[in-house]
N, CA, C and O of each residue as an XYZ file, in Angstrom:
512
protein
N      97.606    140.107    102.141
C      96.358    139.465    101.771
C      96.200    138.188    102.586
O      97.169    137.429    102.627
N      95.302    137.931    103.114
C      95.099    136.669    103.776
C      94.439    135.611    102.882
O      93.394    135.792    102.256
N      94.840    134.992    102.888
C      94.372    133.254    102.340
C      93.038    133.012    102.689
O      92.511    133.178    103.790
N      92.404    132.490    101.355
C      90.601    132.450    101.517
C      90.595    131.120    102.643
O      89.593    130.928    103.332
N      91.240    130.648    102.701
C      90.784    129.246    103.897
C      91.144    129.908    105.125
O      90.348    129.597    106.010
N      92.200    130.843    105.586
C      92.225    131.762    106.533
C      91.382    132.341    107.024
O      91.050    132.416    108.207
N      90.940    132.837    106.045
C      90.077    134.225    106.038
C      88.654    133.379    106.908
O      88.229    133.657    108.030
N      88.066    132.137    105.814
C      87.212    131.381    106.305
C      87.554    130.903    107.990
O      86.474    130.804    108.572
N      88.218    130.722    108.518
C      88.615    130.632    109.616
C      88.284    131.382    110.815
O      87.734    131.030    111.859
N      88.779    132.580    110.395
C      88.674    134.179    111.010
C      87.166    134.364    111.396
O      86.691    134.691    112.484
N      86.341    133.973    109.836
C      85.161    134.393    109.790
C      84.012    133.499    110.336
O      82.971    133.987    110.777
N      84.305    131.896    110.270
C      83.786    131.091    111.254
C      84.342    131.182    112.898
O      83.508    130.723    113.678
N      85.385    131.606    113.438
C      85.423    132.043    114.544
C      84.530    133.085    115.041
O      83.525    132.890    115.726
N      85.010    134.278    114.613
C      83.679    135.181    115.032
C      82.625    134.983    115.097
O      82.077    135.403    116.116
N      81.727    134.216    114.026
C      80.501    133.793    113.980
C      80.230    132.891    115.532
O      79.249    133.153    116.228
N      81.364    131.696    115.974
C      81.216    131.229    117.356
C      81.273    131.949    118.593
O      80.743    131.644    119.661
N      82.137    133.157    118.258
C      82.263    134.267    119.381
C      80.468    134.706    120.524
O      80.125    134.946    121.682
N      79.916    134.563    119.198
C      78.335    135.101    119.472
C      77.707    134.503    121.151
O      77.195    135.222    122.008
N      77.944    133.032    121.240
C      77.457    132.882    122.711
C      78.431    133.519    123.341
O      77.946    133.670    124.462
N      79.526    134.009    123.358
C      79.954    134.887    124.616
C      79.944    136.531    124.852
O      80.181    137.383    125.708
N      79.504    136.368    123.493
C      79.047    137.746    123.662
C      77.669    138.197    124.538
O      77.449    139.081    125.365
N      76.873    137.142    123.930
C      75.495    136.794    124.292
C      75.506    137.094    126.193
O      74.989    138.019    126.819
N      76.218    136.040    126.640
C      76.697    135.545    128.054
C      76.770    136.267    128.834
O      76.092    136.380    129.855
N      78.405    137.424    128.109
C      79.805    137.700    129.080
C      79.453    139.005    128.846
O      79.171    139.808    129.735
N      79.467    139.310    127.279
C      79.159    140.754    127.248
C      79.930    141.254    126.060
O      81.096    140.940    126.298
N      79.883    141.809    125.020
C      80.597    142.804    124.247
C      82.037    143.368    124.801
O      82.050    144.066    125.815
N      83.267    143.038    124.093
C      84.407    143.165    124.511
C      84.345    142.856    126.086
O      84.840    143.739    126.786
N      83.870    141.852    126.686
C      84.033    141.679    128.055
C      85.016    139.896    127.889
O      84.860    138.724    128.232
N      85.690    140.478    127.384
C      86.400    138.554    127.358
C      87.673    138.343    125.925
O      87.623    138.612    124.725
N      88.584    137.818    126.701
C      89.276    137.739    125.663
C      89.618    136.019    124.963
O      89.863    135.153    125.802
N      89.618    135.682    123.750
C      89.443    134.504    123.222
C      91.101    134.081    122.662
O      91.600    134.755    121.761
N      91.643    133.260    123.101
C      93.294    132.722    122.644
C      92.718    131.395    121.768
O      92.081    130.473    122.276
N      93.060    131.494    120.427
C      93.046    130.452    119.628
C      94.654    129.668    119.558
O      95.734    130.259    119.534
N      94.454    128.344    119.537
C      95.853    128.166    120.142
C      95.718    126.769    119.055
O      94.637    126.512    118.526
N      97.322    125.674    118.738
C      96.471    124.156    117.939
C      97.776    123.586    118.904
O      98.675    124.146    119.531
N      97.457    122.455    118.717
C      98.781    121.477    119.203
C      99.476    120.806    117.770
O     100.282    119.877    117.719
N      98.914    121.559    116.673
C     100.158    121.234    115.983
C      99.961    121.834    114.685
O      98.846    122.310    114.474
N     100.682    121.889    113.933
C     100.504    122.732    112.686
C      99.513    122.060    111.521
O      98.949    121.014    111.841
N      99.233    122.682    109.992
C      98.415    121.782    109.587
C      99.397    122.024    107.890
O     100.117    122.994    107.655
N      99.268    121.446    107.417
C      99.973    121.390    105.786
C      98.971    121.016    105.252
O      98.137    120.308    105.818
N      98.841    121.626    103.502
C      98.131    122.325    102.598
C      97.442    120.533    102.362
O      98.389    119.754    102.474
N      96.644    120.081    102.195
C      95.813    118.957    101.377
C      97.238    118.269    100.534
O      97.939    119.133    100.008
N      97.724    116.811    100.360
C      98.158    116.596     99.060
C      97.985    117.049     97.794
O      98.886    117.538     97.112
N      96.559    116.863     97.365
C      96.139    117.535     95.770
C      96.152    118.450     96.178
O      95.986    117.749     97.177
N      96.200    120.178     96.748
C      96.445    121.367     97.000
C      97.840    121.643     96.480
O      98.085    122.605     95.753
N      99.212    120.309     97.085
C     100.089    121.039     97.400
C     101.038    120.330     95.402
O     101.984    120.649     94.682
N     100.344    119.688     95.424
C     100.383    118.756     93.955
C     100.005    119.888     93.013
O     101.003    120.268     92.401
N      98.898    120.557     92.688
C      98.598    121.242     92.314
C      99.061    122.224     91.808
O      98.664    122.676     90.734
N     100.258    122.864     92.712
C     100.824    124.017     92.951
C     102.035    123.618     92.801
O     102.856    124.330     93.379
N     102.508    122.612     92.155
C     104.149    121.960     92.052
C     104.717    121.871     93.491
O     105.896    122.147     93.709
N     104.071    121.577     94.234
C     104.602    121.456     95.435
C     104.704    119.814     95.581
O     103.723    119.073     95.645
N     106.298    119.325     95.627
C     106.129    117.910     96.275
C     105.479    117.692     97.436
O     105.711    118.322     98.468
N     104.602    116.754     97.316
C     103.700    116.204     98.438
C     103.293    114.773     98.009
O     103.112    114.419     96.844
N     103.153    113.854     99.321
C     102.741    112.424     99.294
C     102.337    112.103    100.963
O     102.646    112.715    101.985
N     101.633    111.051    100.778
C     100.946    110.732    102.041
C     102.091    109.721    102.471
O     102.794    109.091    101.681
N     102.172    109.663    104.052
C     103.011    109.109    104.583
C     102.695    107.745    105.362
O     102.115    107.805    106.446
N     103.104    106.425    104.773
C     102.513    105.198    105.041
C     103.457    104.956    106.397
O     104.687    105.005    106.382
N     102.635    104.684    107.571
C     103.383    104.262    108.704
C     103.756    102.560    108.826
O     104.789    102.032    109.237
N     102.779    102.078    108.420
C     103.489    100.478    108.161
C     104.632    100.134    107.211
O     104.897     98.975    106.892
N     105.145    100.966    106.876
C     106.615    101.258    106.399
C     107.367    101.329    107.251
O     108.256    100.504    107.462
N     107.084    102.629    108.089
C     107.766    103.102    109.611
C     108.004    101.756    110.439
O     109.114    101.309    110.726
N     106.885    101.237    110.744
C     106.816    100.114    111.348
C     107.512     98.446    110.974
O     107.662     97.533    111.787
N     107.723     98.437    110.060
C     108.702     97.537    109.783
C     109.881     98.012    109.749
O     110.726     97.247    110.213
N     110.319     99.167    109.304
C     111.920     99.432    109.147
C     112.660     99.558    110.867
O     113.803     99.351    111.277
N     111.526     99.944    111.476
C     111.595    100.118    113.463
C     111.934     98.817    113.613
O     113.064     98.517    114.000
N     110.955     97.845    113.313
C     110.849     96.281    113.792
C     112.538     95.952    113.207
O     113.444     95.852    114.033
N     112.748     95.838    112.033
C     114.274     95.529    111.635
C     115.342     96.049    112.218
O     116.409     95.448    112.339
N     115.148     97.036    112.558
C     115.995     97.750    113.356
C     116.343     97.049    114.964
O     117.476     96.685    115.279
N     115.274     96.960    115.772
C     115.111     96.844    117.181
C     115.272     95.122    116.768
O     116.054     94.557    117.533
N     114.721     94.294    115.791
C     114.921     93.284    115.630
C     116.680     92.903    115.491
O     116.909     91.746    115.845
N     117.499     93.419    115.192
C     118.784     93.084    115.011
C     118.927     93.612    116.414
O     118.867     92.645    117.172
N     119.066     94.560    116.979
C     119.695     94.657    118.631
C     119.452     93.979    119.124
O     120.264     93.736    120.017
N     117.900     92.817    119.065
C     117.132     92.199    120.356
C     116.984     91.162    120.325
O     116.373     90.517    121.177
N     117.693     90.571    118.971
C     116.813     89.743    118.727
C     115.115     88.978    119.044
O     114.820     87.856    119.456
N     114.496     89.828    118.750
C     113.056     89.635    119.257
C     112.119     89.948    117.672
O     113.039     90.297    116.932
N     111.353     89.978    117.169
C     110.508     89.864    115.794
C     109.520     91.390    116.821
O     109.561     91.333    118.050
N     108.888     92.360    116.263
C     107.679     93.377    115.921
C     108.100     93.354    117.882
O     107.630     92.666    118.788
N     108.976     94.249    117.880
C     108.715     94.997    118.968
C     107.836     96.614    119.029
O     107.292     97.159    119.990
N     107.970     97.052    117.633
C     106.739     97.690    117.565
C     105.780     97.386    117.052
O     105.852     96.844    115.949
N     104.199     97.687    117.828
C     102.970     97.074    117.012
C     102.320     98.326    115.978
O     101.930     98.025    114.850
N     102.261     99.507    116.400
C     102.021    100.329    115.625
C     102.415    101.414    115.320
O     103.545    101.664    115.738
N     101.615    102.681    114.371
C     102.270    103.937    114.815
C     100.963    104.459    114.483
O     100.423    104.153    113.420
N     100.370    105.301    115.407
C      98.886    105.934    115.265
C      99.349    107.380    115.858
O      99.985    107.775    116.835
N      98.691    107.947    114.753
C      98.612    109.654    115.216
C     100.205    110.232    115.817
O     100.396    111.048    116.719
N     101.257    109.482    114.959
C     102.514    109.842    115.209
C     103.031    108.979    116.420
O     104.252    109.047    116.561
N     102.510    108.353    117.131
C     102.794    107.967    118.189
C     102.942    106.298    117.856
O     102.256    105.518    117.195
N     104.572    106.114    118.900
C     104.705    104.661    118.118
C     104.015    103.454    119.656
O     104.133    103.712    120.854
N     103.686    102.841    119.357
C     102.870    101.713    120.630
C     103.750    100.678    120.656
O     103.806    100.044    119.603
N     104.624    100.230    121.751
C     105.138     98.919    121.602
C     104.915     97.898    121.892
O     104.304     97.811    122.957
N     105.169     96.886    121.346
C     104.069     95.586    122.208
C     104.867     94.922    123.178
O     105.656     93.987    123.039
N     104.428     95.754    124.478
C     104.547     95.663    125.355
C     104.855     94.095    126.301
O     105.798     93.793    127.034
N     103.761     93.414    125.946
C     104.151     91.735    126.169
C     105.320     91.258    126.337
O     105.965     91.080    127.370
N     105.682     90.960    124.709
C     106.325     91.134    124.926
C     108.070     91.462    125.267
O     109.003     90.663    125.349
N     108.054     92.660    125.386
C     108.844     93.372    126.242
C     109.062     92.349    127.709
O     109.818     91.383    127.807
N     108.315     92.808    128.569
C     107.751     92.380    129.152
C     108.155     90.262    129.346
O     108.835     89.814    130.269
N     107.785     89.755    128.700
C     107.999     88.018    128.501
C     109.376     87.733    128.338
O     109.802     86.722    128.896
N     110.097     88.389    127.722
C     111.113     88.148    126.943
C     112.366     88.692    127.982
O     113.548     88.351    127.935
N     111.691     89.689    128.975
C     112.489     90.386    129.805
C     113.586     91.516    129.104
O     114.706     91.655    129.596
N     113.129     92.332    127.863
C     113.967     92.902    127.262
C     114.386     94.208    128.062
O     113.625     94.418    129.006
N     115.209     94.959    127.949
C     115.373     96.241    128.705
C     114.734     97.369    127.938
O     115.323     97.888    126.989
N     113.431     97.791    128.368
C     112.733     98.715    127.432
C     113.132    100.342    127.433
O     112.600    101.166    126.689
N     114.078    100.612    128.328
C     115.025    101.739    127.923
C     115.710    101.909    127.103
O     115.802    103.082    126.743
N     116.573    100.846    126.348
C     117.059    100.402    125.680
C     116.664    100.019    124.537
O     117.311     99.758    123.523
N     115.604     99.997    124.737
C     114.901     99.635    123.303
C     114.741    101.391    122.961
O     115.182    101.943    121.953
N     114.143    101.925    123.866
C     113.748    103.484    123.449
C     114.904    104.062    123.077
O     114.873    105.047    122.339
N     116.163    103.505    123.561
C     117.692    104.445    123.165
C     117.874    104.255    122.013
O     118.422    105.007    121.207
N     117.263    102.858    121.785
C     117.599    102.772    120.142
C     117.142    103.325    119.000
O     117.682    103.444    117.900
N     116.055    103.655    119.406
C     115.184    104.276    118.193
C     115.230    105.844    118.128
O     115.147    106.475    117.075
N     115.399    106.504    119.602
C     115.983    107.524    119.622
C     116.670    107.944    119.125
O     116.507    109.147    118.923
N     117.788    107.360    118.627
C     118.929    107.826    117.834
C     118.388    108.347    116.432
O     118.929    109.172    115.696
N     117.548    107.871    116.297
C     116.529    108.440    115.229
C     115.802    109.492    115.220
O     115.760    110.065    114.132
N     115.261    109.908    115.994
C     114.744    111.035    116.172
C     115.336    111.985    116.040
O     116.566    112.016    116.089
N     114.415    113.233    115.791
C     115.050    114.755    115.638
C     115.148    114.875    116.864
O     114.526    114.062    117.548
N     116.089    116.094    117.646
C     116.683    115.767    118.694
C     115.303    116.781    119.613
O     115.733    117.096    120.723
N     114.376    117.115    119.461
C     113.440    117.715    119.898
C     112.146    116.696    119.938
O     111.022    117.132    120.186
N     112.414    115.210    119.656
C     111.127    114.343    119.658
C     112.662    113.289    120.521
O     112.000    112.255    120.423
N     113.438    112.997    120.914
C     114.224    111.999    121.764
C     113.898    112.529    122.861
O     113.618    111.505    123.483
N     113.660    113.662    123.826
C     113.287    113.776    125.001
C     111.938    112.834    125.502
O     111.891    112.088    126.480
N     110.914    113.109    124.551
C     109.495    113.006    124.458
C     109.873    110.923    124.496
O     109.435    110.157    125.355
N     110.770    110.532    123.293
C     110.672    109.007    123.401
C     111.235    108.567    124.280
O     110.883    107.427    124.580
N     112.296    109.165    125.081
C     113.047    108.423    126.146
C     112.202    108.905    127.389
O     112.687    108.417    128.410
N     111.467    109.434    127.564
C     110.510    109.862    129.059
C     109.338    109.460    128.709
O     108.604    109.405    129.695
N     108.759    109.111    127.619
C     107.175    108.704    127.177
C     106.825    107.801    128.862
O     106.059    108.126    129.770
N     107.780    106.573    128.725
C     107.052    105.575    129.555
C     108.091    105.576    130.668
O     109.285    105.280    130.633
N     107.069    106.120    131.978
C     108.162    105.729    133.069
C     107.897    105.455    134.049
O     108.375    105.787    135.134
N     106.643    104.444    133.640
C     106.670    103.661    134.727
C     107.471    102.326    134.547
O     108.116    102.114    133.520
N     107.405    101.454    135.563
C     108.027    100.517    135.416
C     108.254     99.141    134.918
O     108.368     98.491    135.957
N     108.362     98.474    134.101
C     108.175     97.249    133.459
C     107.529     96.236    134.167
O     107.342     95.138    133.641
């Protein structure tokens, strides 16, 4: 059985299919639906259903990072944020202070699942 929000999916796709049909032609084209990342059920969905679920506050993230990188560096909010998973460092400064920003990334790395430490230790490579 497919899932009514699925199903809705399926059935608003096809409905978009129509300009290429229009276009290209009836079975003349093939369509790859693809995401860059997965999606999990609504909080109240997954609440609902006895499923533990809670929203995830990143200015949490962001201070426990800062304490962290703050004891190696002595330096205060070497990270400024974390948006859309992605952490921003304040760069400045990095930068002013002359810190070694590889080193800063090794550190936090150690944190990471070992499939997101590639991604933080190559993010930035250009040069300070």
């Amino acid at each position: 059985m497919v899932h009514p929000i699925s199903q809705n999916t399926y059935l608003q796709s096809d409905q978009d299919d129509q300009p290429y049909e229009e276009t290209v032609g009836k079975d003349r084209y093939t369509l790859f639906l693809t995401a860059d990342h997965g999606a999990a059920n609504a909080i109240w969905y997954s609440r609902n259903h006895d499923i533990p679920a809670d929203y995830w506050n990143p200015a949490s993230t962001v201070d426990t990072l800062n304490r962290i990188l703050a004891a190696g560096f002595q330096t205060a909010d070497l990270v400024d944020t974390i948006s859309n998973y992605q952490v921003t460092f304040n760069m400045r400064t990095i930068r002013q202070k002359k810190l070694d920003f590889n080193a800063i990334k090794k550190t936090l790395s150690g944190m990471a699942p070992p499939a997101a430490r590639h991604y933080l230790l190559h993010r930035y490579l250009e040069p300070l």
